[in-house]
Structure formats: C-alpha cells, structure tokens
N, CA, C and O atoms as CSV, one atom per row, in Angstrom:
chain,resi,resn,atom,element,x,y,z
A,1,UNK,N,N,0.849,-1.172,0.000
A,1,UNK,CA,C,0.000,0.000,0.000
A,1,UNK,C,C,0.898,1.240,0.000
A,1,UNK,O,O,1.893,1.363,0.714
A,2,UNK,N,N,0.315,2.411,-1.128
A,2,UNK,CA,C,1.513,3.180,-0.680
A,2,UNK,C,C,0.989,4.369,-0.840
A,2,UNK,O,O,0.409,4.445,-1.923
A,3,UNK,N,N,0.952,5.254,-0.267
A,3,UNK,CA,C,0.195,6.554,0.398
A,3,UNK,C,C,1.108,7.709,-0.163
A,3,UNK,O,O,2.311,7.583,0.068
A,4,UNK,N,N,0.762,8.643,-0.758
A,4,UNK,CA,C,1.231,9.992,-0.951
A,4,UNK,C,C,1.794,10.737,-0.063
A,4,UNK,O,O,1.503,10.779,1.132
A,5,UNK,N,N,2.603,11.336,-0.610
A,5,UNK,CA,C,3.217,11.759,0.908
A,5,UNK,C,C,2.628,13.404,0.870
A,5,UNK,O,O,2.961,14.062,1.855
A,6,UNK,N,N,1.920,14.011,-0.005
A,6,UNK,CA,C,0.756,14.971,0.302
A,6,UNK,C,C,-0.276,15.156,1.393
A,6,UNK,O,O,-0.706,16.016,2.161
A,7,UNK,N,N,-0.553,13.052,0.826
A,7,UNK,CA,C,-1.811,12.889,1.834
A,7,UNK,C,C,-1.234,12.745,3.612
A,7,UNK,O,O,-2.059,12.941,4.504
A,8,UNK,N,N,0.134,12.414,3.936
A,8,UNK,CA,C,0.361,12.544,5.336
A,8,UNK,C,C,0.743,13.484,5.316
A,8,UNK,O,O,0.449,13.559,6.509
A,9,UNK,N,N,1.373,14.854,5.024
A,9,UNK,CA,C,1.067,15.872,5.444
A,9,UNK,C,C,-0.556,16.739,6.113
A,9,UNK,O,O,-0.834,17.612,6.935
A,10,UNK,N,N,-1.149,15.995,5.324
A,10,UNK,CA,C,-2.968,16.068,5.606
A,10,UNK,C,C,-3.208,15.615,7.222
A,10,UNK,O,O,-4.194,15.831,7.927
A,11,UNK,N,N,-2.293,15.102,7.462
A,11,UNK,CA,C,-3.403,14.183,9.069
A,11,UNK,C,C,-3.170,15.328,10.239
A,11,UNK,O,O,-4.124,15.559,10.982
A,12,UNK,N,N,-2.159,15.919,10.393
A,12,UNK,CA,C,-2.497,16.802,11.409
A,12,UNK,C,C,-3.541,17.668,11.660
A,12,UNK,O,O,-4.013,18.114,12.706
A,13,UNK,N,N,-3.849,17.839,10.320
A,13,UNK,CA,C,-4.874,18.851,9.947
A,13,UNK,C,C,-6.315,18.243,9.998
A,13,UNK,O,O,-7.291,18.961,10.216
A,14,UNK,N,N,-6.417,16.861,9.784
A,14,UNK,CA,C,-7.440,16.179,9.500
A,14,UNK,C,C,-7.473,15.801,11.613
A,14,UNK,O,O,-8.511,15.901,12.269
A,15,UNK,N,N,-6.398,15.486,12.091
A,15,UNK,CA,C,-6.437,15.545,13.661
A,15,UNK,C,C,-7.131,16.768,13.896
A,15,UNK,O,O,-8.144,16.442,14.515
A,16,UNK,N,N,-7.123,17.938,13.740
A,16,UNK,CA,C,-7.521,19.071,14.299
A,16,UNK,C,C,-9.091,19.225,14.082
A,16,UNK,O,O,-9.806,19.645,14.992
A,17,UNK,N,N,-9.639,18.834,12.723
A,17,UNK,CA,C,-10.966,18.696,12.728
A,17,UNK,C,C,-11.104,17.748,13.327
A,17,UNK,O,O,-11.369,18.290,14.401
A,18,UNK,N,N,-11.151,16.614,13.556
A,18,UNK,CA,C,-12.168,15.587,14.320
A,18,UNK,C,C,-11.591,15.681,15.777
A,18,UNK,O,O,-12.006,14.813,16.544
A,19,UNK,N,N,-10.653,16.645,16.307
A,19,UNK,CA,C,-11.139,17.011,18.090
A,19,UNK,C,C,-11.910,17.668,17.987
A,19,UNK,O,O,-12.865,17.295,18.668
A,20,UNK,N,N,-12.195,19.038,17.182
A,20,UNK,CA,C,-13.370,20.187,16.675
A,20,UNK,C,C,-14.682,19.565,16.643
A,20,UNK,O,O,-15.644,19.844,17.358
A,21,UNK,N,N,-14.598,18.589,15.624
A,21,UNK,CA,C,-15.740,17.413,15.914
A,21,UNK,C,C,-16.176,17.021,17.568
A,21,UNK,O,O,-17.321,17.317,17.910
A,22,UNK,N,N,-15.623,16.621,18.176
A,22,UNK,CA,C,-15.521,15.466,19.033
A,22,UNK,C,C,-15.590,16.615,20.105
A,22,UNK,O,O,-16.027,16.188,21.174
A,23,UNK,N,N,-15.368,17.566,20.113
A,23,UNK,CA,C,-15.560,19.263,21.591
A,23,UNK,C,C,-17.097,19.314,20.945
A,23,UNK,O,O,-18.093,19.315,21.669
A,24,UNK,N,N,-17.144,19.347,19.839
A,24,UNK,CA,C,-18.769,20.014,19.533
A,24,UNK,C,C,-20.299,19.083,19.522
A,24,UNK,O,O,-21.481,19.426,19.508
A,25,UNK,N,N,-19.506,17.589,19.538
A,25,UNK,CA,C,-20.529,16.970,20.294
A,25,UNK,C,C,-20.549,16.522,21.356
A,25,UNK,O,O,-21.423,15.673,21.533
A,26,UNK,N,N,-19.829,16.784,22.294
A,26,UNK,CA,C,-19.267,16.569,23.607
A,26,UNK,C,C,-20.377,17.707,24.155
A,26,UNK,O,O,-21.318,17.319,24.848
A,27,UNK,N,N,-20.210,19.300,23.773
A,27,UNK,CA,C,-21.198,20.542,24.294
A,27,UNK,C,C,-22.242,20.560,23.503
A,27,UNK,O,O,-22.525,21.636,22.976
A,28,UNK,N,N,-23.034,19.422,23.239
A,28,UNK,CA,C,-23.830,19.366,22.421
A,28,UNK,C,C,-25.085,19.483,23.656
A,28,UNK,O,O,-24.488,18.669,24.360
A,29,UNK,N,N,-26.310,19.815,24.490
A,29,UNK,CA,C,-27.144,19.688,25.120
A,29,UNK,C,C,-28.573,19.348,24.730
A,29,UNK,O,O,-29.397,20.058,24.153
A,30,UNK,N,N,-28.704,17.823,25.276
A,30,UNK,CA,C,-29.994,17.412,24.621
A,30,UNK,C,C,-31.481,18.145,25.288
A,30,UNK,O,O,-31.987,18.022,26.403
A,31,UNK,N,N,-31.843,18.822,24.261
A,31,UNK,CA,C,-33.148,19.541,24.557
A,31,UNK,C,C,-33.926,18.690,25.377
A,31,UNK,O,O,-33.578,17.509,25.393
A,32,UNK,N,N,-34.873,19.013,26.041
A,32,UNK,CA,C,-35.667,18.531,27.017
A,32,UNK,C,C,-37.191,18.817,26.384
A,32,UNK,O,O,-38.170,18.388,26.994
A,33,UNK,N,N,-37.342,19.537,25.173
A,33,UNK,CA,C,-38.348,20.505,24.547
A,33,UNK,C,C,-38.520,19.327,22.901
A,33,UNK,O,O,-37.757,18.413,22.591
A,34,UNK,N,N,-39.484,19.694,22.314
A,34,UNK,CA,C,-39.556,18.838,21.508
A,34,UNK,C,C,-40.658,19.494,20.100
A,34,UNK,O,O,-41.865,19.288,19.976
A,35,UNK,N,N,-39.885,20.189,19.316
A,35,UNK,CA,C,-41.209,20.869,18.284
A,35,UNK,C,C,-41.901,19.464,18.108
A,35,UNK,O,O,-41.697,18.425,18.736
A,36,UNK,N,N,-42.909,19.763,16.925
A,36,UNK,CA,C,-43.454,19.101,16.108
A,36,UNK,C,C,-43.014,17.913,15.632
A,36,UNK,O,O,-43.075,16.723,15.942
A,37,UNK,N,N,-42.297,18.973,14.320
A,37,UNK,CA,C,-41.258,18.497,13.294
A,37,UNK,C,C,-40.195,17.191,14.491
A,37,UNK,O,O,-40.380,15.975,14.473
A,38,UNK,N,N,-39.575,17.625,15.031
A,38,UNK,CA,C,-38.903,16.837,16.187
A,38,UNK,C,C,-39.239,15.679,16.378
A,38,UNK,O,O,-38.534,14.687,16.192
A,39,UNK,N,N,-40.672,15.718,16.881
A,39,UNK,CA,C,-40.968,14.750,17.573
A,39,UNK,C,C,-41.989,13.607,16.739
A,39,UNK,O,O,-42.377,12.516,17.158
A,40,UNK,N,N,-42.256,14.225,15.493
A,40,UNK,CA,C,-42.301,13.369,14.496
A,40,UNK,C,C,-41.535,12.541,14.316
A,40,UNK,O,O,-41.879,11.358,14.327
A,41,UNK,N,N,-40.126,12.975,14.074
A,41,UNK,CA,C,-39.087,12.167,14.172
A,41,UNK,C,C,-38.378,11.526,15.266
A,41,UNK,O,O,-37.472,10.771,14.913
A,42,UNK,N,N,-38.646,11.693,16.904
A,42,UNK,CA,C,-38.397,10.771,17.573
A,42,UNK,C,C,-39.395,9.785,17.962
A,42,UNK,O,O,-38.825,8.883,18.577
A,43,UNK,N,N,-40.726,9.568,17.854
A,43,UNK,CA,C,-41.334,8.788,17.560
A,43,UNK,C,C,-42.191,8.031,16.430
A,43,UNK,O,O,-43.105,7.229,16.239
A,44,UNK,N,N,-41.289,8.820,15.852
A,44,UNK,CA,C,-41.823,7.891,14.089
A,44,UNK,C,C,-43.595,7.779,13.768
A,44,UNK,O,O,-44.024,6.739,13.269
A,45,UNK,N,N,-44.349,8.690,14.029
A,45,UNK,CA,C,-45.612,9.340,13.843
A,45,UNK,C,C,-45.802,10.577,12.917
A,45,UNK,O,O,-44.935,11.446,12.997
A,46,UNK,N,N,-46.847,10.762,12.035
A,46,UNK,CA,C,-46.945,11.445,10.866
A,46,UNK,C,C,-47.772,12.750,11.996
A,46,UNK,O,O,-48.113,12.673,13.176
A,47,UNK,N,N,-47.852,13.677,11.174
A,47,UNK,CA,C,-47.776,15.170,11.651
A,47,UNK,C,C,-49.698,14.829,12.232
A,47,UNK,O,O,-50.196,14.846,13.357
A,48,UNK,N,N,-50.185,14.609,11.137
A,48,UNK,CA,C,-51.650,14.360,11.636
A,48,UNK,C,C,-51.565,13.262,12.783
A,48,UNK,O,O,-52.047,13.827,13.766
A,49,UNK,N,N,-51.272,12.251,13.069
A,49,UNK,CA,C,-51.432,11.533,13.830
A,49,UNK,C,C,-51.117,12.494,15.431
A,49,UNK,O,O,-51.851,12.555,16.417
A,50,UNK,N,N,-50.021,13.029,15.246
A,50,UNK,CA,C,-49.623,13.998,16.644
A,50,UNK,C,C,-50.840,14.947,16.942
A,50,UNK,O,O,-51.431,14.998,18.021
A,51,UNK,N,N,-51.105,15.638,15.903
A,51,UNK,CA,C,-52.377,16.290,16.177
A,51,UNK,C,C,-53.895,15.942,16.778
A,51,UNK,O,O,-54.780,16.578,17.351
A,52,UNK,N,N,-53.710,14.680,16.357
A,52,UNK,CA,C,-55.501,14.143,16.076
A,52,UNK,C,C,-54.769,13.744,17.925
A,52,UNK,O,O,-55.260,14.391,18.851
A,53,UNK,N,N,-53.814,12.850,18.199
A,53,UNK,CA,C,-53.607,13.261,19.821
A,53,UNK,C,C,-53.542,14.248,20.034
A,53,UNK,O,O,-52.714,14.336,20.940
A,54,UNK,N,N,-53.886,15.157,19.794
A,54,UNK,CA,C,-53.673,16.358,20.781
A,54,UNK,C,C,-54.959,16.379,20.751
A,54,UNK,O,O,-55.613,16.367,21.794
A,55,UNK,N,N,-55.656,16.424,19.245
A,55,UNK,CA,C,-57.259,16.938,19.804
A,55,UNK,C,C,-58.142,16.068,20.706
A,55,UNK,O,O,-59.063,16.265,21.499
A,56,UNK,N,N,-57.453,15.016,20.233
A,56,UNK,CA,C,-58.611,13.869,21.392
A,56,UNK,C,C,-57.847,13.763,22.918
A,56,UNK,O,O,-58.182,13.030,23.849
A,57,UNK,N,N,-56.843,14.622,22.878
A,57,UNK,CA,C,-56.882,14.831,24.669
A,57,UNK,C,C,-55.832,13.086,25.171
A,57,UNK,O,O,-55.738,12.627,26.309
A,58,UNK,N,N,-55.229,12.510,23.916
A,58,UNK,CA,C,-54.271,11.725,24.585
A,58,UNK,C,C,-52.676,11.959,25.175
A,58,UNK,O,O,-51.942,11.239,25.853
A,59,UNK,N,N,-52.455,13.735,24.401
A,59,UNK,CA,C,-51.386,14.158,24.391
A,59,UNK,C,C,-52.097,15.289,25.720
A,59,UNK,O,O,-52.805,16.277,25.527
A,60,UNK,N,N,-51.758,14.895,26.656
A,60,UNK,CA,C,-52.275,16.308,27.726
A,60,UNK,C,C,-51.561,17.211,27.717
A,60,UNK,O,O,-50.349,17.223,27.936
A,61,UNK,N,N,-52.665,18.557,27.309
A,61,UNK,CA,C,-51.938,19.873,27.569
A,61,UNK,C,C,-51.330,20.160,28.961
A,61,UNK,O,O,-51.766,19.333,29.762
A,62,UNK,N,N,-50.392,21.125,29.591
A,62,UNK,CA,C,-49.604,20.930,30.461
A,62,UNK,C,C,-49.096,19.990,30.823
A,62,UNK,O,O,-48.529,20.235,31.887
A,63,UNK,N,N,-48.924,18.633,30.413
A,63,UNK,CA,C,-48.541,17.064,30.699
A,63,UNK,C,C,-47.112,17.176,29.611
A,63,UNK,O,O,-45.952,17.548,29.790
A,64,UNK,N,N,-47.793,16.706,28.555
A,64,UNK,CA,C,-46.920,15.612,27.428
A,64,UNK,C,C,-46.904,17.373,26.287
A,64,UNK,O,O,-45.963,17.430,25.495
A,65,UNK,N,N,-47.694,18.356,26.290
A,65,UNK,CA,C,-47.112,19.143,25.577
A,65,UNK,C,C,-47.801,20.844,26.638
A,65,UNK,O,O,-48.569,20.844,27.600
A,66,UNK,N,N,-47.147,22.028,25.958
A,66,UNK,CA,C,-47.480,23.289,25.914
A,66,UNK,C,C,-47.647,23.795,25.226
A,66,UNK,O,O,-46.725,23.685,24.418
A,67,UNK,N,N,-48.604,24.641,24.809
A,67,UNK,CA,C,-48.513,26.245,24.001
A,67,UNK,C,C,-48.589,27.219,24.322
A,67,UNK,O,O,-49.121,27.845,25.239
A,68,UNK,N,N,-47.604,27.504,22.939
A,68,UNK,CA,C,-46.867,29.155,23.381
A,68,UNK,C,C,-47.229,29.766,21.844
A,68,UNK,O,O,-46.811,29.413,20.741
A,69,UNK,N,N,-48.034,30.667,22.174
A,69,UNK,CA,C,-48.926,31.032,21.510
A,69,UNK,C,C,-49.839,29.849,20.458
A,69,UNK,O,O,-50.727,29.019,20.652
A,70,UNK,N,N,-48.975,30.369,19.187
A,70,UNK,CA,C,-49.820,28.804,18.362
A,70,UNK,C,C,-48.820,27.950,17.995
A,70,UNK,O,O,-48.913,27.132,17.080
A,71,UNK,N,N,-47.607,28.172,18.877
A,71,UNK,CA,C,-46.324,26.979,18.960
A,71,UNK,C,C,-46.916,26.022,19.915
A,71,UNK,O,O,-47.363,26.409,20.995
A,72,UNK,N,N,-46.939,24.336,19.417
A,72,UNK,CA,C,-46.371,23.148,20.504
A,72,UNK,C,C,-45.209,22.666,20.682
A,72,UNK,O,O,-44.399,22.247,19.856
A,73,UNK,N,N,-45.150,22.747,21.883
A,73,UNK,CA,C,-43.572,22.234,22.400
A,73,UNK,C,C,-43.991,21.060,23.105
A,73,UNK,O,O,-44.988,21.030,23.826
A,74,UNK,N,N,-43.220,20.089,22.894
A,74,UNK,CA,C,-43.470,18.818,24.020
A,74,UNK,C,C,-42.479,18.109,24.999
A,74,UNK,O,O,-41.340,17.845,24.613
A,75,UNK,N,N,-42.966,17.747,26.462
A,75,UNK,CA,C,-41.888,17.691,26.783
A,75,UNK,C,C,-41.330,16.322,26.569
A,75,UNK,O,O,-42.182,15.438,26.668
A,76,UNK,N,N,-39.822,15.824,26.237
A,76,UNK,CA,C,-39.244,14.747,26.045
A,76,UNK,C,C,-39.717,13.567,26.930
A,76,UNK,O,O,-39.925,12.418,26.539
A,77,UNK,N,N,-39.889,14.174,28.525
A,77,UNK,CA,C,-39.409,13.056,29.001
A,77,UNK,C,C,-41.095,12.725,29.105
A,77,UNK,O,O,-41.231,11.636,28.548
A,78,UNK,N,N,-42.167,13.113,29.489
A,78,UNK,CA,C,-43.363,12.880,29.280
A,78,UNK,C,C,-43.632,12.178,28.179
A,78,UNK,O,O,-43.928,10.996,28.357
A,79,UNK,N,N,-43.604,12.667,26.879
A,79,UNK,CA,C,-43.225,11.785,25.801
A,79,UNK,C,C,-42.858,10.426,25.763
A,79,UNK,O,O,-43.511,9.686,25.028
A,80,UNK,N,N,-41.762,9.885,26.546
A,80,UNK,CA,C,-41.136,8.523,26.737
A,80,UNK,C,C,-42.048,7.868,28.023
A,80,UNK,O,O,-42.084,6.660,28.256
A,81,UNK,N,N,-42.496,8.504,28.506
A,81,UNK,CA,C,-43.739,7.896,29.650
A,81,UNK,C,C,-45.010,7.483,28.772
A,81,UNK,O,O,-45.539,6.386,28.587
A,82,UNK,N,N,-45.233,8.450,28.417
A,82,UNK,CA,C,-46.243,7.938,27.182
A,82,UNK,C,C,-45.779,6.853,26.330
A,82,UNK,O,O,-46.578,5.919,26.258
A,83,UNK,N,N,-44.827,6.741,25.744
A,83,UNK,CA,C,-44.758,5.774,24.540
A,83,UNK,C,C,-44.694,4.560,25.684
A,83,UNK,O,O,-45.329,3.578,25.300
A,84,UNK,N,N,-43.925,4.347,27.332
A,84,UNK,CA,C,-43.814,3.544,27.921
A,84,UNK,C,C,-45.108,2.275,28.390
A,84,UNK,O,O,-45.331,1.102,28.691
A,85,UNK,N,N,-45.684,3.680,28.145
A,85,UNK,CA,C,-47.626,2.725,28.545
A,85,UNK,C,C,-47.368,3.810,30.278
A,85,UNK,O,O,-48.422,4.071,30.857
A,86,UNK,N,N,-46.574,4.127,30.679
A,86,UNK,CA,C,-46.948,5.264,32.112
A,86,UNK,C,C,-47.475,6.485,32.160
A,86,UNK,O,O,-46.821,7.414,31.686
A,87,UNK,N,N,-48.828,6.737,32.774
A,87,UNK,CA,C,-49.174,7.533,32.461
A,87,UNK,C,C,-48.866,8.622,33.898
A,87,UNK,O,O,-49.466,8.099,34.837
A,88,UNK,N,N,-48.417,9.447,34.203
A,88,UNK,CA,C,-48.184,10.017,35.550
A,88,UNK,C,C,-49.283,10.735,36.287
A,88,UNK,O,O,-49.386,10.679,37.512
A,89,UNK,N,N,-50.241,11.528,35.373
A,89,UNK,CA,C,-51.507,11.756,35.962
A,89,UNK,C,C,-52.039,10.599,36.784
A,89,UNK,O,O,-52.276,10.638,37.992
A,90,UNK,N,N,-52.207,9.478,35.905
A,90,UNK,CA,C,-53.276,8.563,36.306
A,90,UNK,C,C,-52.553,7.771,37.267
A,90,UNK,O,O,-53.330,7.293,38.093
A,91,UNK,N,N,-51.241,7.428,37.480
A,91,UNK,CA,C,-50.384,6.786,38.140
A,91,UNK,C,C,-50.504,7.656,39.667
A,91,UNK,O,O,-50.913,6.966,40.600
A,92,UNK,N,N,-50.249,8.793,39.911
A,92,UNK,CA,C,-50.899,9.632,41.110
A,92,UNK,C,C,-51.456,9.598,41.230
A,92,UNK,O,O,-51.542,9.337,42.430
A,93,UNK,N,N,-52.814,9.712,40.611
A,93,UNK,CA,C,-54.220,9.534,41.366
A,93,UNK,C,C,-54.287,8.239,42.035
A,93,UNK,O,O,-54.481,8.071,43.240
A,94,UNK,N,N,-54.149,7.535,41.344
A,94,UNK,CA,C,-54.044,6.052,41.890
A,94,UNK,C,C,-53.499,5.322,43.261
A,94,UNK,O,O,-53.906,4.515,44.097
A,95,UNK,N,N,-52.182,6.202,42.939
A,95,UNK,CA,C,-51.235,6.274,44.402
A,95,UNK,C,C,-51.914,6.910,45.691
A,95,UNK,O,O,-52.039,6.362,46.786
A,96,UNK,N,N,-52.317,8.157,45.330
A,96,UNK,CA,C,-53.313,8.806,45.919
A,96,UNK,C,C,-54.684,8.401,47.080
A,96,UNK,O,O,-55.010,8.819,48.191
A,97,UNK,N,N,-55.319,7.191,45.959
A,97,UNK,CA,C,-56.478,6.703,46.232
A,97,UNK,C,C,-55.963,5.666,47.388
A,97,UNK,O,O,-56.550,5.504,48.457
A,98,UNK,N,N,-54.508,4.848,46.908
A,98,UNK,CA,C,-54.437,3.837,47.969
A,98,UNK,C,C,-53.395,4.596,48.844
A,98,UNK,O,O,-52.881,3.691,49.502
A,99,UNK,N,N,-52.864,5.648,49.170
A,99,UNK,CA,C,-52.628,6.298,50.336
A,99,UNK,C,C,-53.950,6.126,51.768
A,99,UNK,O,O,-54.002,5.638,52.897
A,100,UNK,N,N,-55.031,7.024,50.627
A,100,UNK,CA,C,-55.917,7.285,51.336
A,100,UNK,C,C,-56.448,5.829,51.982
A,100,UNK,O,O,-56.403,5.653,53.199
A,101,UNK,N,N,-56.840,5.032,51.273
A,101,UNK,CA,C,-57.658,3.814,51.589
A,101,UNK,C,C,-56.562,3.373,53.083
A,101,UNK,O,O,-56.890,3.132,54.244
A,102,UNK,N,N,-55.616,3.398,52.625
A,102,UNK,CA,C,-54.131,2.699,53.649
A,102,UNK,C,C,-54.604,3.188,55.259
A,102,UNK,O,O,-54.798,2.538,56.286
A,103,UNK,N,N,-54.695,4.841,54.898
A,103,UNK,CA,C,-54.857,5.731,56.231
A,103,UNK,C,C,-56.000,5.767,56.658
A,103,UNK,O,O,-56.132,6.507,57.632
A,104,UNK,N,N,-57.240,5.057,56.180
A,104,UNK,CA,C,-58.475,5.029,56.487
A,104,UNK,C,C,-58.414,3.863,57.075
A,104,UNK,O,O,-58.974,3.969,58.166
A,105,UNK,N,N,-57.896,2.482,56.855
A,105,UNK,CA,C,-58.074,1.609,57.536
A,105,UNK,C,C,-57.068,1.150,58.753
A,105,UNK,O,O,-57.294,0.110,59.371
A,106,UNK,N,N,-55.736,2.147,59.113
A,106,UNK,CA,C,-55.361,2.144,60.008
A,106,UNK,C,C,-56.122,3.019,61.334
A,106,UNK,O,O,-55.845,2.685,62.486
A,107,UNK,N,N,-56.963,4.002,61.104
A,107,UNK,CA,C,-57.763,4.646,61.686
A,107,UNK,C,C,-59.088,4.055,62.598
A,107,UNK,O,O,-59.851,4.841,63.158
C-alpha cells in the first residue's frame, strides 16, 4: 500500500478537525423541549397523527405538551412515559387513592 506523501502531510490537519468534531458533540445539550417536526421524528408518527392526539386529549396539555402562543412544544421526558404505557396523571391519582384507603383503615 503506498500513500502519498501529500496525503500525510494532511493528518495533522485532519487531527484538528475531528477534536473540533468530538468538543462540539461533547457541548452538544440534549433539549428537554420537543417541536413538532422533532418529535415526528423521535417517535416515528406522521404530523396528523400527533395532532388528532392532541385533539382527542391523549397528548395532555400541560402534561406531554405546551402552548406558546400557536407553537407546541413537548416535553421529552413525558413523551417517553407515554410511549412507555406510564401515564403520571393517572399513576398519582391512583397512588393517591391507595394512600388514602391505607390511612383510612389504620384509623
């Protein structure tokens, strides 16, 4: 095999981009926020399908998304509770109910 000696002059230089690389996904910060467009693509669902949840109330407002003005933002990690089958509303109430029942029959 026999390599140019152009092309090893190249590697220091080719070293310097991929630490540049490797710092810039290192300070990379994974959003916690989730447009649309986004979250189409982290759960592999078409734009209507996200919507038609929102209108039928499976995507809960203040829960799994917000609006800001006529922007939706959603939050990530609600999102992954949802796709999990956990729902946290209903999971508190629940908790809730057998608190109460617990403290009623120690009484």
């Amino acid at each position: 095999m026999n390599i140019a000696l152009e092309n090893l002059e190249k590697i220091p230089e080719l070293i310097d981009l991929l630490n540049e690389i490797n710092l810039k996904i290192n300070n990379q910060v994974e959003s916690k926020w989730l447009s649309v467009k986004q979250l189409i693509q982290y759960i592999d669902y078409s734009k209507s399908t996200i919507y038609k949840k929102v209108d039928s109330n499976e995507f809960i407002q203040n829960v799994h998304y917000y609006r800001q003005e006529k922007k939706l933002i959603f939050d990530k990690n609600e999102i992954d509770n949802w796709v999990k089958g956990f729902n946290q509303t209903n999971n508190n109430y629940e908790n809730n109910n057998l608190l109460i029942d617990n403290l009623l029959m120690v009484s």
